[in-house]
C-alpha positions in Angstrom: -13.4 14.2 12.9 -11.2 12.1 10.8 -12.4 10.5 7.0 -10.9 7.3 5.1 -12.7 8.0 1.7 -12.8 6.4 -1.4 -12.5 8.2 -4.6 -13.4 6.7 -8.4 -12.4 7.9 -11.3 -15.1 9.1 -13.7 -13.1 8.6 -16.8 -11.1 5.1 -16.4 -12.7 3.9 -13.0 -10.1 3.4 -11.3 -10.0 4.0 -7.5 -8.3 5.8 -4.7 -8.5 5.3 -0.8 -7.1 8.1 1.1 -7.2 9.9 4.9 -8.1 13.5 5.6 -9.2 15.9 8.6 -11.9 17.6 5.6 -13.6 16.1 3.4 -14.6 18.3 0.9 -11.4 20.1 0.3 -9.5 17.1 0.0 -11.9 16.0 -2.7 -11.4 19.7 -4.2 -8.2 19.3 -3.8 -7.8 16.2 -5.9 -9.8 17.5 -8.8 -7.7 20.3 -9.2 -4.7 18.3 -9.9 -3.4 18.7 -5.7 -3.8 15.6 -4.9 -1.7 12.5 -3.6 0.8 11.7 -6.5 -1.4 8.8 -7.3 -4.7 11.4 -8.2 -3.0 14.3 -9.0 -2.3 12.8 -12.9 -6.2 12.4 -13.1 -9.3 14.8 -12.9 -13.0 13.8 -12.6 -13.0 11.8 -9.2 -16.1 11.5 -7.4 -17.0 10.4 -4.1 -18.1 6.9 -3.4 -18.0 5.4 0.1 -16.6 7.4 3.4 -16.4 6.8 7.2 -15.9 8.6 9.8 -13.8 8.5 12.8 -13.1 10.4 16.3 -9.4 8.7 16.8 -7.0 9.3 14.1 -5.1 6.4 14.4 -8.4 4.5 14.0 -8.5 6.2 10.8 -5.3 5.1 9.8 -5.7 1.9 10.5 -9.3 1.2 8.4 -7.3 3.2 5.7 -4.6 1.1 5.9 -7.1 -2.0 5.9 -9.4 -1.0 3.1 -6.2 -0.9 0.6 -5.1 -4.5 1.2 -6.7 -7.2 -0.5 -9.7 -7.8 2.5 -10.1 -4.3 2.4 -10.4 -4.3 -1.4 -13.3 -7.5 -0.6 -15.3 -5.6 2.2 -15.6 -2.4 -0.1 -16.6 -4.5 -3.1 -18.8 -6.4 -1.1 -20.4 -3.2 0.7 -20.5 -1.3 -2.4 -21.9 -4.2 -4.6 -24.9 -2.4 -5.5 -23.0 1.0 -6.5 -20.8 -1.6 -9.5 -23.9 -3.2 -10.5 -24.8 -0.1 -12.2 
């Protein structure tokens, strides 16, 4: 199985989108500081939103989707009730 996840910052909410094969070390993974160069500067991220895929290069492609500005409009729009906190 393949996840595009979205990660948001607990301390400045700011957000990451990323790819990975398991889910739970990855997220590990960024906590600790060994993450992607972009999370790796930042602690306290937290799950948000994930999907799931069989085909990898579905996977990239929705990653690569969800970080351009439609992407960036289906997520606010899907998560709409998660911000409105």
């Amino acid at each position: 199985m393949y996840y595009v996840y979205v990660l948001e910052n607990q301390d400045d909410k700011s957000f990451y989108i990323g790819f990975t094969i398991d889910l739970r070390r990855r997220i590990s993974e960024h906590n600790d500081g060994r993450g992607g160069r972009t999370t790796s500067l930042k602690k306290h991220w937290k799950i948000i939103y994930f999907e799931g895929y069989l085909n990898k290069s579905d996977a990239l492609g929705r990653e690569k989707f969800l970080k351009g500005g439609s992407g960036r409009k289906y997520l606010n729009k899907q998560l709409r009730h998660y911000f409105s906190f």
